[in-house]
N, C-alpha and C positions, 0 to 999 in steps of 0.2 A: 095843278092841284092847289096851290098857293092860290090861285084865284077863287077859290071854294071856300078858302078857309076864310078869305077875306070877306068873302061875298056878305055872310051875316051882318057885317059892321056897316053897309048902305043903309044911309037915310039917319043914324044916330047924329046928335048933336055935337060941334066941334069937342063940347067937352069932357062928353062922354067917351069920346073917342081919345082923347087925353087920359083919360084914368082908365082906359082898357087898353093904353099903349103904355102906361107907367107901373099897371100889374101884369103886364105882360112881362116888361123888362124884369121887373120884383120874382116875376116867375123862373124867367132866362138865370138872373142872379144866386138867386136860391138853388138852381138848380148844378150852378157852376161850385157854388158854396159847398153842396152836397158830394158832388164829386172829387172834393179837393181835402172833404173830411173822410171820404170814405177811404180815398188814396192814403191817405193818412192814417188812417185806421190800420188798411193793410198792411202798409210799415210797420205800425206799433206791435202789429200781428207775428210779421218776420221776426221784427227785432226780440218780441218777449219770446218765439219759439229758439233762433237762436241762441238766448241765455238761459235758458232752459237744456237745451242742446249741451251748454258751457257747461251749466251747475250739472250737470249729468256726467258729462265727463269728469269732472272737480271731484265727484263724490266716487267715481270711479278708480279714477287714481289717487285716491284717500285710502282706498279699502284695497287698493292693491298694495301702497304703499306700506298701511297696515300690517296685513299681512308678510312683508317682506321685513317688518319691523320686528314681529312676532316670532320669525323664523331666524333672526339674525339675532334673538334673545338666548331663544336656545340653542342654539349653536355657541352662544359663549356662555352659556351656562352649562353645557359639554364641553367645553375645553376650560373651565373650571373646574371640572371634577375632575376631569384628565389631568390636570396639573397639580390638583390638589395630591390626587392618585401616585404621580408620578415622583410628589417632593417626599408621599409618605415615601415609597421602595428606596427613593435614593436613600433619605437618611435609614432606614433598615439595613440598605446594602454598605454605607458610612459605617452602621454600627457592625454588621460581621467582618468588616474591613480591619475595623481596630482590635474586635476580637482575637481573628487571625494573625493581626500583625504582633496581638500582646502572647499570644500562642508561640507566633515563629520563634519571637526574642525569647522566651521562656525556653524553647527548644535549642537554639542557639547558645546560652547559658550551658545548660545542661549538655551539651556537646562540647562543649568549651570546657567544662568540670571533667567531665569525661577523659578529652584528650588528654586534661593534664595526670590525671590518674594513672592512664594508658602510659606517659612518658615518665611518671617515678616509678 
């Protein structure tokens, strides 16, 4: 079949046959040219879907991370109320503590007054 293709270039001038072998090559090259940007291309293709890929993940676990941030606010902003909670009762239970203790001693006193009563 190369002899078909060739066949048309019988009988042209040496030099025409010079600038139909140097567009030929110009063809060949271009063509090698094309396939080496197209390769290339498709990298750039890979490469932008995988960081794409990336920032998708990124933004994924931004928003989970978020989320885990959001959840970890209020959980200490519940055990700030719980503590807050907790330091009121303590000091209320501090304050019936001294109550009854100024009660007992009062009682104490008054038994004390007493026995001595009881023994004149």
């Amino acid at each position: 079949m190369s002899w078909a293709v060739e066949e048309w270039k019988e009988g042209l001038s040496p030099r025409v046959l010079q600038k139909i072998h140097e567009l030929e090559s110009q063809v060949d090259k271009l063509k090698r040219e094309r396939q080496q940007r197209q390769f290339q291309l498709e990298s750039l293709e890979a490469a932008l879907q995988k960081q794409k890929q990336k920032v998708e993940n990124e933004k994924n676990e931004a928003a989970t991370l978020q989320r885990a941030n959001q959840s970890l606010l209020e959980l200490c902003d519940s055990l700030e109320k719980a503590k807050q909670k907790t330091s009121r009762d303590v000091q209320v239970k501090e304050s019936q503590v001294r109550i009854q203790s100024g009660q007992l001693n009062s009682t104490k006193k008054d038994i004390e007054r007493l026995e001595q009563e009881v023994e004149r």
